[in-house]
matplotlib code that plots the C-alpha trace (Angstrom):
import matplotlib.pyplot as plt

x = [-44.7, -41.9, -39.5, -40.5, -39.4, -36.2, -35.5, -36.2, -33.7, -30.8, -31.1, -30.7, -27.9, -26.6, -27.3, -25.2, -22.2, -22.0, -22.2, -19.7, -17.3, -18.2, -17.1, -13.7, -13.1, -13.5, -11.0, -8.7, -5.9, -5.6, -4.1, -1.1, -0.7, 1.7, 0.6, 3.7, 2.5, 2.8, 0.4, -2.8, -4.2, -7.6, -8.2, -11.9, -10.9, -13.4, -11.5, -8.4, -10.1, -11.4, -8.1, -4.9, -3.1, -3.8, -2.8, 1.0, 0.9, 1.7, 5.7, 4.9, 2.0, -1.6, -1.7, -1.8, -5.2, -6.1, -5.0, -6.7, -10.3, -11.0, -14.5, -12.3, -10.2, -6.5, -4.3, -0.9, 0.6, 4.1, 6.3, 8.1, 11.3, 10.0, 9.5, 6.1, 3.6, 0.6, -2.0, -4.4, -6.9, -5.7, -8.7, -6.3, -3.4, -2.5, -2.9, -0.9, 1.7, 2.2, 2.5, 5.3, 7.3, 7.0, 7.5, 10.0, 14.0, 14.6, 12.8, 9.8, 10.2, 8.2, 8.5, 5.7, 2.5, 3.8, 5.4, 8.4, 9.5, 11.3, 10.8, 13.9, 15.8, 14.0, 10.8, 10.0, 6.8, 5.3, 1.1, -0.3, -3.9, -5.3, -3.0, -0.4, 2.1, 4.7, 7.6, 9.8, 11.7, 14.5, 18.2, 19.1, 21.3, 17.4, 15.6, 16.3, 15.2, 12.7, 10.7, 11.6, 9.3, 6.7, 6.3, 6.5, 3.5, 1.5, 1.3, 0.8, -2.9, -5.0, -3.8, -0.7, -2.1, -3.4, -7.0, -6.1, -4.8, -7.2, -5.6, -7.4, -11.3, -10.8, -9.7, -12.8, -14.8, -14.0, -16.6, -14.7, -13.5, -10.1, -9.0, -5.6, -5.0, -1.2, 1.1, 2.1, 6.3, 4.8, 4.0, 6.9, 8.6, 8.3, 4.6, 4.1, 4.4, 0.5, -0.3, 1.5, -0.1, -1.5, 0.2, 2.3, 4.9, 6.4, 4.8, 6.3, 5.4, 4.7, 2.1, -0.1, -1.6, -4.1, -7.0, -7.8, -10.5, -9.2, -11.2, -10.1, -12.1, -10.9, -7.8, -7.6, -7.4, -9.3, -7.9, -10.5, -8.3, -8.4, -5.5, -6.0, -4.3, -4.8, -3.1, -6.0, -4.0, -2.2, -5.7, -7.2, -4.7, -5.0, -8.7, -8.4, -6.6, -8.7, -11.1, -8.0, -8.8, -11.4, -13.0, -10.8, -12.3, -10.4, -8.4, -4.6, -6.6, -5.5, -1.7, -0.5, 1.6, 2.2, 6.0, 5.3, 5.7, 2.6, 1.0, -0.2, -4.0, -5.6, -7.7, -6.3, -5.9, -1.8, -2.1, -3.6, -1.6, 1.4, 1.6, 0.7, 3.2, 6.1, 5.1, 5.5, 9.5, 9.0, 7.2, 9.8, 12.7, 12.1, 10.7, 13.9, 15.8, 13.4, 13.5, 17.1, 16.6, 13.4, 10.9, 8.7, 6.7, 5.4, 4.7, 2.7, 0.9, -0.4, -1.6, -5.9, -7.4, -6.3, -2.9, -1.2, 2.3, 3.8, 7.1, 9.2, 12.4, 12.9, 16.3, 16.9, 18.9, 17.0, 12.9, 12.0, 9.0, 6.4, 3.9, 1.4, -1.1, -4.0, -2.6, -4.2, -2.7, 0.9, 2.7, 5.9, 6.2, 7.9, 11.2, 12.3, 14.9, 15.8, 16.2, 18.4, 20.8, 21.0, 22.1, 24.5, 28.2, 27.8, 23.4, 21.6, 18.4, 17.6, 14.2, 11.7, 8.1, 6.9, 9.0, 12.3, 15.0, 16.8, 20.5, 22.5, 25.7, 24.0, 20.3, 18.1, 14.2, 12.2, 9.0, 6.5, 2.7, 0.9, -1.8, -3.1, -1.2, 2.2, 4.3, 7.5, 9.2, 13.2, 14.0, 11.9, 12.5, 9.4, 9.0, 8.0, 5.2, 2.3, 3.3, 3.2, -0.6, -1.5, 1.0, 0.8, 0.6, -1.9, -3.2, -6.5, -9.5, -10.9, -8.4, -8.2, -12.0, -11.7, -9.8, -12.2, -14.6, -12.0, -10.8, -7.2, -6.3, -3.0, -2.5, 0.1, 1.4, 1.8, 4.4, 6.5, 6.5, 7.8, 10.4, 11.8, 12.2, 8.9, 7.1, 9.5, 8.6, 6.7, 3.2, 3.6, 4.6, 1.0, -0.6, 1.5, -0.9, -3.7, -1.9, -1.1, -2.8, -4.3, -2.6, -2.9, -4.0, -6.2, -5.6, -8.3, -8.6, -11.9, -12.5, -15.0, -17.4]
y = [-41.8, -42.2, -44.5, -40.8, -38.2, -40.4, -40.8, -36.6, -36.0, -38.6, -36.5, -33.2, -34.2, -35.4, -32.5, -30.3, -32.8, -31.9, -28.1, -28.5, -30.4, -28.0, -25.2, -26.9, -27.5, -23.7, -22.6, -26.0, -24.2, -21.5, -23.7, -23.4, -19.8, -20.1, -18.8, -17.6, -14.6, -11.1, -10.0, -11.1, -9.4, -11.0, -9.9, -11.2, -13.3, -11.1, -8.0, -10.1, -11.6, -8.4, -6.2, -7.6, -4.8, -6.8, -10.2, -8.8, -9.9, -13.1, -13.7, -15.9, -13.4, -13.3, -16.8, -18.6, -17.3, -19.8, -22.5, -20.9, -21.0, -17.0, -18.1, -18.1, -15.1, -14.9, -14.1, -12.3, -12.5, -11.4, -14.3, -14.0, -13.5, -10.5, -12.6, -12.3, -15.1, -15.5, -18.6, -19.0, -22.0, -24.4, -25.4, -27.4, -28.6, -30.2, -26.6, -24.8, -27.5, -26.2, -22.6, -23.0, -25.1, -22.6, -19.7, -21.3, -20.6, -24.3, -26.8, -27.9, -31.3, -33.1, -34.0, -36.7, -34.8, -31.2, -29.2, -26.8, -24.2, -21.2, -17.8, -15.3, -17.0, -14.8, -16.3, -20.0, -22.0, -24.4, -26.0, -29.1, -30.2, -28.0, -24.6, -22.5, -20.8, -18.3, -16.6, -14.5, -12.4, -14.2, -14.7, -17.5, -19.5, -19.2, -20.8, -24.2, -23.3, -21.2, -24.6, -26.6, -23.7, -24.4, -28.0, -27.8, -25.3, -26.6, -30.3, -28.5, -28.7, -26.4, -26.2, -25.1, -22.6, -19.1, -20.2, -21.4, -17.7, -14.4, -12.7, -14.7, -14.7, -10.3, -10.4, -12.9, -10.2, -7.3, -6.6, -5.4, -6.7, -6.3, -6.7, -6.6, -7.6, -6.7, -6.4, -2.8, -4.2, -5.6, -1.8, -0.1, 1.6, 5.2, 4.9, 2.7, 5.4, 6.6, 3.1, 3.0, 6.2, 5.5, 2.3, 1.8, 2.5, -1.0, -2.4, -3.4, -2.9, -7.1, -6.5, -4.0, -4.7, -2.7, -4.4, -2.7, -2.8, -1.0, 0.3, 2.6, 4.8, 7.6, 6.5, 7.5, 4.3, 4.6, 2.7, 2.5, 0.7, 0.2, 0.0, -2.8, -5.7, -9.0, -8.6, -7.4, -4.9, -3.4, -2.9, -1.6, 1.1, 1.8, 2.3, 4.5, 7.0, 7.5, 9.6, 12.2, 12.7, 15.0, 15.4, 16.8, 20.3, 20.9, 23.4, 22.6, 19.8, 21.8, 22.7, 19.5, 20.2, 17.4, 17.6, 16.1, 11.9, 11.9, 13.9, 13.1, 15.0, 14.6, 17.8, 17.8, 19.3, 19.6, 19.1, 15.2, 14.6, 15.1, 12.1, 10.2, 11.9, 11.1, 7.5, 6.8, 6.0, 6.5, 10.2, 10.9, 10.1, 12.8, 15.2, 15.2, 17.5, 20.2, 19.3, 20.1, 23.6, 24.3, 23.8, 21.5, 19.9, 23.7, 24.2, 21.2, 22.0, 25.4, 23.9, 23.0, 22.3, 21.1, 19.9, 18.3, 16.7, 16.7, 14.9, 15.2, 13.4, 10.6, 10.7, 10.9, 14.1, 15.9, 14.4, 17.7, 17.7, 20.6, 21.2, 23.2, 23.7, 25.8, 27.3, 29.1, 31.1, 30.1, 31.3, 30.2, 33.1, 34.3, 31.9, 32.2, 34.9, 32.5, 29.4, 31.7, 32.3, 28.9, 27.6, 25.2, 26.1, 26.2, 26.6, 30.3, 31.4, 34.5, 36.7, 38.3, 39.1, 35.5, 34.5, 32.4, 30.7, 27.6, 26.9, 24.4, 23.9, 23.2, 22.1, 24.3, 24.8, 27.7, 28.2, 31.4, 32.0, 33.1, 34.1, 31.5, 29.3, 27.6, 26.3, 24.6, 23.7, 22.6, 24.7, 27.7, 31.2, 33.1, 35.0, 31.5, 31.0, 31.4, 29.0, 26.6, 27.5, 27.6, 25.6, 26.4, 22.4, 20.9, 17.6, 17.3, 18.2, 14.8, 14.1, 16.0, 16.6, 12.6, 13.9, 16.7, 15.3, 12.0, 11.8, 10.9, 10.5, 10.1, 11.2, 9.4, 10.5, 7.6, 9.1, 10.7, 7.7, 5.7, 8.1, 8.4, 4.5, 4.3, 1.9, -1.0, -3.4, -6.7, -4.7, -2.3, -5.1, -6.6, -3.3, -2.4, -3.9, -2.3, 0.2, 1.3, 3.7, 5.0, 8.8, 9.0, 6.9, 8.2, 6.0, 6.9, 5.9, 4.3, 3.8, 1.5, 3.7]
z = [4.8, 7.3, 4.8, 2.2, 4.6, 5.7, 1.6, 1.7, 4.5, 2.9, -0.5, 1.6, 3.2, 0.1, -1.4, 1.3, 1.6, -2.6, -1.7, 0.9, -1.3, -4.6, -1.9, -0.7, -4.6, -5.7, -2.4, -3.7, -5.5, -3.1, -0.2, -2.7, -0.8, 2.1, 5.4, 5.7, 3.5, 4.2, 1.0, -1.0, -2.8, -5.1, -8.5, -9.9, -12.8, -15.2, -14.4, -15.9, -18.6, -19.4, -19.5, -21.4, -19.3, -16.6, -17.8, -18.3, -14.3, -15.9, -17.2, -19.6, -21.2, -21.6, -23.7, -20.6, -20.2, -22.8, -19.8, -17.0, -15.5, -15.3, -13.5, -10.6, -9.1, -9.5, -6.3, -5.9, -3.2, -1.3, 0.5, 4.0, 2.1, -0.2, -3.5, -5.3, -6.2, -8.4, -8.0, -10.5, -11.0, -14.1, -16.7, -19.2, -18.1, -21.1, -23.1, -20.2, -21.0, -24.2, -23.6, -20.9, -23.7, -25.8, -22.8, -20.5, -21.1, -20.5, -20.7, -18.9, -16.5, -14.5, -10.6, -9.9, -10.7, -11.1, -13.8, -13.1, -15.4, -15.1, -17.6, -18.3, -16.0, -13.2, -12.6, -11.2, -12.7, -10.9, -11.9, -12.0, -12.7, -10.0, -9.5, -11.4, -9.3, -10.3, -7.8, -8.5, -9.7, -8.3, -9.3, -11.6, -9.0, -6.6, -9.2, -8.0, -4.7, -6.1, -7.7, -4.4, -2.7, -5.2, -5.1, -1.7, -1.6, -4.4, -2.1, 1.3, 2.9, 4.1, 7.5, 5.9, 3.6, 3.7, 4.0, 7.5, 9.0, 9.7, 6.7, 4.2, 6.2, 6.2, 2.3, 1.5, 3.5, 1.3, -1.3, -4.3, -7.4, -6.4, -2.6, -0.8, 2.7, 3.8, 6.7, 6.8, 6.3, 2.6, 1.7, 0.2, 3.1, 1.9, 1.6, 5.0, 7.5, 7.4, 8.4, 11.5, 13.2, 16.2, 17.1, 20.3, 20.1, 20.7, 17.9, 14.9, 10.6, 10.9, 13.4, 11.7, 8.5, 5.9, 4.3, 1.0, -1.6, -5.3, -8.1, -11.3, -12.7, -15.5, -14.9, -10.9, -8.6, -5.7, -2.6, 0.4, 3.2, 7.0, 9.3, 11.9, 13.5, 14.3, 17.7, 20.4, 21.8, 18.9, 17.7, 20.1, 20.5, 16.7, 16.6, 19.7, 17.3, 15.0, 16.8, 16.6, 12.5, 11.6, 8.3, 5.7, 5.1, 1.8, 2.8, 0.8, -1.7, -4.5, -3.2, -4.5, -7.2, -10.4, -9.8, -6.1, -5.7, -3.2, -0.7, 3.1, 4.0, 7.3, 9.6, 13.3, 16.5, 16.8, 20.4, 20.2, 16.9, 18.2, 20.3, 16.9, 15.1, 17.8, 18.2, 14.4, 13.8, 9.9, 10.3, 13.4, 11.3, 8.5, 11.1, 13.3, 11.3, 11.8, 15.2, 15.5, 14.1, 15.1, 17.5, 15.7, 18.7, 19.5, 16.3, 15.6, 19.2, 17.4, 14.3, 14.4, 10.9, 8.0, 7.4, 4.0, 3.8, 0.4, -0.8, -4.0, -3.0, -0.7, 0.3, 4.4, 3.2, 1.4, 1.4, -0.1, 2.4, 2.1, 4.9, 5.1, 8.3, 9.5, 12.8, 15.6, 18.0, 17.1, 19.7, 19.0, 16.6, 20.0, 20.3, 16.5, 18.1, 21.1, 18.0, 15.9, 18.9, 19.6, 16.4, 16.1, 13.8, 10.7, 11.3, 11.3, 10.5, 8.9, 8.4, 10.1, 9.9, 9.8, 7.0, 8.4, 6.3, 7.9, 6.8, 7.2, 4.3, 1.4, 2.8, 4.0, 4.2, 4.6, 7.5, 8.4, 8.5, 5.6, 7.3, 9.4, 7.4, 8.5, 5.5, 6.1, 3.3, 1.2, -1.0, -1.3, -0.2, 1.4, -2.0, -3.5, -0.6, -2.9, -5.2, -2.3, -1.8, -5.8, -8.1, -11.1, -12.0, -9.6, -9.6, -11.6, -9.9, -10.2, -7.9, -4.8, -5.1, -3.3, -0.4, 0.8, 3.5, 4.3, 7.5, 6.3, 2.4, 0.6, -2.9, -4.9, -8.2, -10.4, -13.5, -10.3, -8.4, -11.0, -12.6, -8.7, -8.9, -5.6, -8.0, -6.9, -4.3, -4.3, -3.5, -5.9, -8.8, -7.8, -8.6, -11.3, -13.7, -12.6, -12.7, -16.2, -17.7, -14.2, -13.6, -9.5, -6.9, -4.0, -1.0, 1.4, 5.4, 6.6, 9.9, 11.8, 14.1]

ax = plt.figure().add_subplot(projection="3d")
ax.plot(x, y, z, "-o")
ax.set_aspect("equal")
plt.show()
């Protein structure tokens, strides 16, 4: 009986060692990611198998799929220096051979057991047995360099890969068929800004990051993401910020007009914003030209409710920023006189009865109440102010219906974003082919009670 339940314990432990080892084989190609990575994002090898859309991630097109084990999830992922990656788990080396001789601009050679290619002269290919790597785009003179990175990452061990850093154990956590974990400096900078409210005000893009689950649906991506960081203190400081965001009532959901590149939604009290607003170096920077005309800081201290900030341009000259706030007892109504007389040469501001115009050479922007409704805005005079409340070409309902009730959402309109040259960046070239065909994206803040 004893020699039976020693027999029955070896077998167990048998058995676990082969789970243990079946476990380290499924996470084996992975360790090809560097920890050195600002970006990974997981993509469920159905939803690939399942979308040719989503195979033109790959350079070399979607016959590689043919090579590749789809079982497992595919991984994009952005590199210290700004390049982006894709790992994928090889099933036939042999066929994947064959497609890169066919695929590759020159041809295909061997260094001991892995295979380097490169596609278009832009992109360096790098798989053995176990992983496929890609990186690029990079400059045909980088390609060399480009393969040396590869070889380099497709030997390194675990210790040396993402699987060893905090980044990877939050993206295995997310439950979704598509997940991204990021440093805030891997999102495009325009779009980062959101990110980084609430954190001191020492702290830096590398030092907070997003972690992300994605979904389409009717051709709207949702985004469900969580700023946090892996830094105690940073975190701590972040989290204490988001008791200052209130549920979205709704308010300006529908004052987002189609001609807009994306659109900022939050509900606040001005007075504990503000702080937020002034810590954030991305926000601060567009802000400070109202600043310099205006009295923006009062203005924000007036505002409680709902607030939306919309942009159509992205130049530091002209961001062709629209805001629009729910204000109470605004009381700076009172120093527009004291602001006009204090212009600087070649500055004035004209009106009266809460509608103001801002002038400055050729720039200029418009503020008032309408109602208890501030609007602040480039390019409109106050005649236009109800077409900042109802555009005549909002975004679909199906769309800002997902903001209402959010305690901070951000609306991003895919055709403007990519006809004002936003889509570009290593991030957005990972989502690019999820992507296509989808007609916004509703990026929506959730926060840990």
């Amino acid at each position: 009986m004893k020699t039976r339940f020693i027999d029955l314990k070896a077998v167990w432990l048998i058995m676990v060692c082969a789970l243990c080892l079946a476990s380290c084989r499924n996470n084996d190609y992975v360790r090809s990611i560097p920890a050195s990575a600002t970006a990974v994002m997981r993509i469920d090898g159905a939803v690939v198998a399942q979308s040719d859309k989503v195979l033109s991630l790959l350079p070399f097109g979607d016959k590689a799929a043919e090579a590749l084990d789809l079982s497992r999830d595919i991984y994009a992922f952005e590199t210290i220096d700004g390049n982006l990656g894709m790992c994928a788990k090889v099933k036939d080396s042999d066929r994947l051979l064959e497609i890169m001789k066919k695929a590759a601009t020159s041809e295909v050679r061997r260094q001991g057991d892995y295979r380097l290619a490169d596609i278009n002269n832009s992109w360096a290919v790098g798989f053995d047995d176990n992983a496929l790597l890609v990186l690029g785009p990079v400059s045909a003179a980088a390609l060399p360099d480009a393969q040396r990175s590869l070889v380099r990452m497709l030997k390194q061990d675990e210790d040396a890969s993402i699987l060893a850093r905090p980044m990877y154990s939050r993206l295995d956590s997310i439950d979704s068929r598509v997940a991204l974990v990021a440093q805030v400096q891997a999102l495009p900078e325009k779009l980062a800004a959101p990110f980084m409210l609430g954190a001191p005000k020492g702290a830096d893009a590398s030092q907070v990051a997003v972690a992300a689950g994605v979904d389409v649906k009717d051709g709207i991506m949702r985004i469900d993401c969580e700023n946090f960081s892996f830094q105690k203190s940073v975190d701590r400081e972040l989290h204490k910020s988001h008791s200052v965001l209130r549920p979205i009532k709704g308010d300006f959901k529908n004052c987002m007009s189609q001609s807009q590149l994306f659109a900022l939604f939050a509900n606040v009290n001005g007075k504990d914003f503000l702080p937020l607003l002034q810590s954030d170096r991305s926000l601060q920077a567009v802000l400070m030209g109202l600043n310099t005309a205006v009295d923006f800081d009062n203005i924000m201290r007036s505002v409680d409710g709902d607030i939306a900030f919309a942009f159509s341009g992205m130049s530091p000259d002209n961001p062709g920023m629209t805001m629009l706030a729910r204000v109470d007892n605004p009381v700076w109504t009172a120093d527009v006189d004291y602001w006009k007389q204090s212009c600087q040469p070649g500055c004035s501001i004209t009106g009266s009865d809460g509608h103001w115009t801002y002038r400055s050479g050729d720039t200029g922007f418009s503020f008032g109440l309408q109602g208890d409704v501030f609007y602040g805005t480039s390019g409109v005079s106050p005649a236009q102010v109800q077409h900042l409340l109802k555009p005549a070409n909002p975004i679909p309902a199906d769309v800002s219906r997902m903001i209402q009730g959010e305690r901070m959402a951000m609306v991003l309109n895919v055709k403007a974003l990519v006809g004002n040259g936003m889509a570009a960046g290593s991030m957005s070239g990972m989502l690019k082919p999820i992507i296509n065909n989808v007609k916004a994206v509703v990026c929506v803040m959730k926060f840990k009670k």
